[in-house]
C-alpha positions as CSV (number, residue, x, y, z in Angstrom):
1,X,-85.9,15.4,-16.4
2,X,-82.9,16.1,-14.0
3,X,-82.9,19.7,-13.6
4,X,-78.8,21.3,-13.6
5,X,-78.2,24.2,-11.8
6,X,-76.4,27.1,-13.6
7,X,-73.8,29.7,-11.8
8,X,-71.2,31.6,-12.5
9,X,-68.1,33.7,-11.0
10,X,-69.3,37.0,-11.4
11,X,-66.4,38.8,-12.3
12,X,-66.0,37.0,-15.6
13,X,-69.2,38.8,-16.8
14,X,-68.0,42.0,-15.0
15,X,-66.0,43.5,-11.9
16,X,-69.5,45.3,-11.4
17,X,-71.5,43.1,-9.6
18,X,-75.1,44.4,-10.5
19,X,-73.7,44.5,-14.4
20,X,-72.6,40.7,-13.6
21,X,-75.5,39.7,-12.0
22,X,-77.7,41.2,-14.6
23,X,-76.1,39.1,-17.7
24,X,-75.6,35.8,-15.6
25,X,-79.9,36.1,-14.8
26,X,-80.4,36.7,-18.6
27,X,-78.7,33.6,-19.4
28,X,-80.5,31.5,-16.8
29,X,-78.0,31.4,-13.7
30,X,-79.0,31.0,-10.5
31,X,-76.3,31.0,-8.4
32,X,-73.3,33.3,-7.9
33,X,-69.6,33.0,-7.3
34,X,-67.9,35.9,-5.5
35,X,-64.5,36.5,-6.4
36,X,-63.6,39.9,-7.6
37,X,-66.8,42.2,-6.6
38,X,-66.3,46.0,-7.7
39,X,-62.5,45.9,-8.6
40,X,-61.7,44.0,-4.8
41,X,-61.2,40.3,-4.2
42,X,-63.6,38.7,-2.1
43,X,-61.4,38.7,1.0
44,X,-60.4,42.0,1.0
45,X,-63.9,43.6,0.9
46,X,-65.5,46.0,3.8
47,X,-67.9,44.1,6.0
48,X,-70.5,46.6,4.4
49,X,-69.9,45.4,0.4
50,X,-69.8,41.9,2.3
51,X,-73.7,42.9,2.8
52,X,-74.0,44.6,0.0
53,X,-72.7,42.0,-2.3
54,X,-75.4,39.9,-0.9
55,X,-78.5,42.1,-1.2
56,X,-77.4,42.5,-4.6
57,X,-77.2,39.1,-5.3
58,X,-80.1,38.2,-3.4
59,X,-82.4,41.0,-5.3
60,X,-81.9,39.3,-8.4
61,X,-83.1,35.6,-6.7
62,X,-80.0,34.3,-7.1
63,X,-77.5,32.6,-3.7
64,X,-74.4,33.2,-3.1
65,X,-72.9,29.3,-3.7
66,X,-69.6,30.0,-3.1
67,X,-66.7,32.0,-1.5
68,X,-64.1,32.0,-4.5
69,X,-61.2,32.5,-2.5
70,X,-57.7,33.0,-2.8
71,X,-56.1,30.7,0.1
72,X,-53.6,28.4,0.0
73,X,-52.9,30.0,-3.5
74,X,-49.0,31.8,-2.5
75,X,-45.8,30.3,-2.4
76,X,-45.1,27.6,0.5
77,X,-41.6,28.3,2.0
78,X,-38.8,25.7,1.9
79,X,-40.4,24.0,-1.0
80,X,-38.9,23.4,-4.4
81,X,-38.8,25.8,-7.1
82,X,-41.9,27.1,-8.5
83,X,-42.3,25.9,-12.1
84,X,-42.6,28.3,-14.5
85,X,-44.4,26.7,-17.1
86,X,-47.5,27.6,-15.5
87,X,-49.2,31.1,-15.7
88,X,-50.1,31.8,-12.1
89,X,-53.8,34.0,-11.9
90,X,-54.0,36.3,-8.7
91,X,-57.3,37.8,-9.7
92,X,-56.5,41.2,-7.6
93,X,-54.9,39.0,-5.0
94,X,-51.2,38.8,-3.9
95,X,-51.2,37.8,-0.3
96,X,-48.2,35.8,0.8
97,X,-48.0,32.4,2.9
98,X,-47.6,34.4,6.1
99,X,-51.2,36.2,4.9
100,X,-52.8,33.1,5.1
101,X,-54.8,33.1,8.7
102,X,-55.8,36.1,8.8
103,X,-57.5,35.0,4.6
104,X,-58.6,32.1,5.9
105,X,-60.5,33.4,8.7
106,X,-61.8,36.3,6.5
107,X,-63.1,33.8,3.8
108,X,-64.9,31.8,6.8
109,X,-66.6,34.8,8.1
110,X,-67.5,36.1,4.8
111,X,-69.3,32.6,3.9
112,X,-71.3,32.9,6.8
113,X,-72.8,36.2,5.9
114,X,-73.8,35.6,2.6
115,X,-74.9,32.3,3.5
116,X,-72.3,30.5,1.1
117,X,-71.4,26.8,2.0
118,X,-68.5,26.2,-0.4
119,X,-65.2,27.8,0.4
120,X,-62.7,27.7,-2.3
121,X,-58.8,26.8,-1.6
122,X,-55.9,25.6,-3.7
123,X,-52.4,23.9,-2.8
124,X,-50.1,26.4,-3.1
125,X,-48.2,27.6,-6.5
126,X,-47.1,24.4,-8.5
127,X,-43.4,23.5,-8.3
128,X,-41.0,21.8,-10.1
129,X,-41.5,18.4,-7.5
130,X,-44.9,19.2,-6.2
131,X,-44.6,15.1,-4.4
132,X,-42.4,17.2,-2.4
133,X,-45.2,19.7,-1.2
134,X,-47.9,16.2,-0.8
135,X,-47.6,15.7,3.0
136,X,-47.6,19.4,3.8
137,X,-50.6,20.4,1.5
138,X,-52.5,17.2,3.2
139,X,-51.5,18.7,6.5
140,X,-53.3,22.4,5.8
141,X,-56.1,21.1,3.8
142,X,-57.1,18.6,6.8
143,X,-56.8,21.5,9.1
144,X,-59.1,23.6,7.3
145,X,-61.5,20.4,6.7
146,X,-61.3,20.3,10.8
147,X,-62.2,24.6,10.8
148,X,-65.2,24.1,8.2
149,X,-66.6,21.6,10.3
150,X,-67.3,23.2,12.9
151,X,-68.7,26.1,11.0
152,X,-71.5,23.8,8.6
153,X,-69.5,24.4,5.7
154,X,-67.3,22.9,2.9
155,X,-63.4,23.3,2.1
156,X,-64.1,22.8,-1.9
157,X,-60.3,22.3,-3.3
158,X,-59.8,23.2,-7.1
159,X,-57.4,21.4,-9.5
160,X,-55.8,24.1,-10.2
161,X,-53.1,24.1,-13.3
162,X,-50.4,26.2,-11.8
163,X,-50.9,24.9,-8.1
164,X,-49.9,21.4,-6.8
165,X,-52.8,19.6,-7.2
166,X,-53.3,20.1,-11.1
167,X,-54.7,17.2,-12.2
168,X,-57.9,14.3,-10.9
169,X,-54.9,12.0,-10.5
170,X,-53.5,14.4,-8.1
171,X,-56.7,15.5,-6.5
172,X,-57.7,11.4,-6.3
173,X,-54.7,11.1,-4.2
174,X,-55.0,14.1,-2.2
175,X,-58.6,13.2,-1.3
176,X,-57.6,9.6,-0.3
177,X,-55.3,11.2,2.0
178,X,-57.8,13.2,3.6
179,X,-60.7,11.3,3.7
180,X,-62.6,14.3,5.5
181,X,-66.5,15.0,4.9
182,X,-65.6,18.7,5.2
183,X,-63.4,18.3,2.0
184,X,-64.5,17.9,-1.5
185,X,-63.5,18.8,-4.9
186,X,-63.8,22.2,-7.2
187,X,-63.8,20.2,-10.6
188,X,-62.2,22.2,-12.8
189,X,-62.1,19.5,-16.2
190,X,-60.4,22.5,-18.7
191,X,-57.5,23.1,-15.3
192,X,-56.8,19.1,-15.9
193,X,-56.2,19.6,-19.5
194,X,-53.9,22.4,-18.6
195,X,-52.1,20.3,-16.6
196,X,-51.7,17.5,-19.2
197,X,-54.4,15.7,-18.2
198,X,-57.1,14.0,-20.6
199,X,-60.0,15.3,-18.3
200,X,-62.4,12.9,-19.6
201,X,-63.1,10.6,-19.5
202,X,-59.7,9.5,-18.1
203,X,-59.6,12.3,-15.5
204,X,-63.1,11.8,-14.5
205,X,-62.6,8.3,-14.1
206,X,-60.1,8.5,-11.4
207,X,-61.9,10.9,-9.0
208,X,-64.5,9.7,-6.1
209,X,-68.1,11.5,-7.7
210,X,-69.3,11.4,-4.2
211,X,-66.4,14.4,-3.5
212,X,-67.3,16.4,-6.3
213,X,-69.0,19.5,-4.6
214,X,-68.9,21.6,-7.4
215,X,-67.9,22.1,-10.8
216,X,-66.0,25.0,-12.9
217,X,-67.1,25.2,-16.4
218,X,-64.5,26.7,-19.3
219,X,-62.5,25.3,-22.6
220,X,-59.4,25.8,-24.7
221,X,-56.7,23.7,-26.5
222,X,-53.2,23.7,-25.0
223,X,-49.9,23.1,-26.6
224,X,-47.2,22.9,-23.9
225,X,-49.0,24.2,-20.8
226,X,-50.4,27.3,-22.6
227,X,-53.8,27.5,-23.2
228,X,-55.9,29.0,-25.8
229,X,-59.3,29.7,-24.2
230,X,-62.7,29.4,-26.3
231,X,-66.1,29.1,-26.3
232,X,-67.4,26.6,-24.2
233,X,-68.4,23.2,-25.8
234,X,-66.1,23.8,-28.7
235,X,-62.6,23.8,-28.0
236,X,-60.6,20.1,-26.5
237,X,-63.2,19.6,-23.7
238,X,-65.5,17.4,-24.1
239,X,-67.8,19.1,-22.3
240,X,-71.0,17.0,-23.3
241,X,-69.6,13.8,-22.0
242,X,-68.6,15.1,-19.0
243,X,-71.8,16.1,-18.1
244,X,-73.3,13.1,-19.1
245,X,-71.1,11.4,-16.5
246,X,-71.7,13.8,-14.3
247,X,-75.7,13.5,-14.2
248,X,-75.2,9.5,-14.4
249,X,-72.9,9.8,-10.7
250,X,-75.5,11.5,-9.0
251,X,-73.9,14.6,-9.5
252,X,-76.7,17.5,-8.0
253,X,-74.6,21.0,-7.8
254,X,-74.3,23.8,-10.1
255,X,-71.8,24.0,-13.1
256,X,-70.4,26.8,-12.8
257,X,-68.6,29.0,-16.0
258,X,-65.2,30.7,-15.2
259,X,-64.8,31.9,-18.9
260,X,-61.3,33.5,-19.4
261,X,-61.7,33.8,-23.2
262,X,-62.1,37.3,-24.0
263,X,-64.3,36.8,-26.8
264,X,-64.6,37.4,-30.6
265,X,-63.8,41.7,-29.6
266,X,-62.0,41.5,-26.1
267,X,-65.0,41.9,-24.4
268,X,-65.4,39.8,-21.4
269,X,-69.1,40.3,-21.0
270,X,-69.4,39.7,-24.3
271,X,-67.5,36.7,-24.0
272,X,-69.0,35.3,-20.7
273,X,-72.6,35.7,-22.4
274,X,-71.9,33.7,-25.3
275,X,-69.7,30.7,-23.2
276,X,-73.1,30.8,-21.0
277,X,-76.2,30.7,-24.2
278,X,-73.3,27.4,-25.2
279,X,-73.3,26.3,-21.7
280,X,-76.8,26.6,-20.7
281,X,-77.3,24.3,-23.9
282,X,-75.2,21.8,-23.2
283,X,-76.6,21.4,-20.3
284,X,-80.0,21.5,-21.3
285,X,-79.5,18.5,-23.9
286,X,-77.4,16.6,-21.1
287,X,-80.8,17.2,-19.0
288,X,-83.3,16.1,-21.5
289,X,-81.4,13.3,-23.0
């Protein structure tokens, strides 16, 4: 029996790490995203709740898998308009393209310390023509490939529905263009449907499973761009196939839930717990089957 390893970003259970970490061991998880820890993005905490992030994780047998950071997610200058259509999430984070260096270098150094390999990036806010951005995304995204290189770790780009590369058709392109061992994906199948995307299987079916590093786990239904989050395995993804293919690839890291429903009272741990019991399901019958 293939064995699938759980995870989770932490503040979708909480913005209290230990109240987080807590629920997602209940549930079975095993591996932690760090995003927003105690009211903070990731990149903005002291070098002390760096460590202390990671003890707390760490005390509950759990790794850090990955940095869930907010670079490349900011407007890129001179580009076309940015489309509108799209809610755009900063998750306590508003840096600007100019901030992007100094975030970048922050993320790297904070991967190292809690012993993440996975660094999480986008492709800047989505426009109106985001062909326009291709050859300027390629460029930054090959640059950082180059940077986590040298440093043992992994630029993990997530199709992201109100950044450039939306869609597996996009990210199959993007990959293609930087065909980089430093560069994987963030599969994010619910981001694709966002998008307008069919996530699977005709998503699925254009991306490279060998690039898939890592895999964001959420649902809704979306009419015209705007989703209606749910409960995980019963809302428009077809969550079930999806990790079916996944397991028949060869895929071997986590699945990872990044709720954003709110639940049956608007209570997110509430929320996260049940789309995690539904998740931990799935993939248990995925596993055993």
């Amino acid at each position: 029996m293939i064995t699938i390893p759980l995870a989770a970003i932490t503040d979708e259970f909480s913005p209290d790490l230990e109240t987080a970490l807590d629920a997602m061991t209940a549930v079975g998880m095993t591996g932690a995203e760090l995003r927003v820890v105690w009211g903070k993005n990731i990149v903005d905490l002291t070098d002390d709740e760096v460590d202390r992030a990671r003890a707390a994780v760490e005390a509950k047998g759990m790794t850090v898998l990955s940095i869930a950071s907010p670079v490349l997610k900011c407007v890129l200058p001179d580009a076309p308009a940015v489309d509108q259509r799209f809610q755009q999430d900063v998750f306590g984070s508003k840096h600007t393209y100019a901030d992007q260096p100094r975030l970048v270098e922050r993320a790297f150094w904070i991967a190292e310390r809690t012993g993440a390999r996975i660094i999480r990036v986008f492709s800047y806010w989505r426009t109106v023509d985001p062909d326009a951005c291709f050859d300027r995304i390629v460029e930054a995204l090959r640059a950082l490939a180059d940077s986590a290189r040298r440093r043992g770790l992994v630029i993990g780009l997530e199709n992201e529905h109100a950044c450039n590369i939306g869609t597996a058709e996009e990210a199959a392109r993007v990959l293609a263009a930087v065909d980089h061992p430093a560069l994987q994906l963030v599969w994010d199948p619910a981001n694709a449907l966002v998008a307008g995307e069919t996530p699977y299987p005709d998503g699925y079916r254009r991306l490279p499973p060998s690039r898939i590093v890592h895999v964001h786990a959420k649902d809704c239904d979306v009419a015209g761009h705007t989703p209606t989050w749910g409960p995980v395995g019963e809302m428009s993804v077809d969550w079930r196939g999806q990790l079916l293919a996944l397991v028949a690839d060869g895929y071997r890291g986590a699945i990872s839930l990044e709720t954003h429903w709110k639940g049956p009272r608007g209570d997110k741990l509430e929320a996260s717990t049940i789309c995690g019991r539904h998740l931990k399901a799935l993939v248990d019958a995925v596993s055993s089957a």
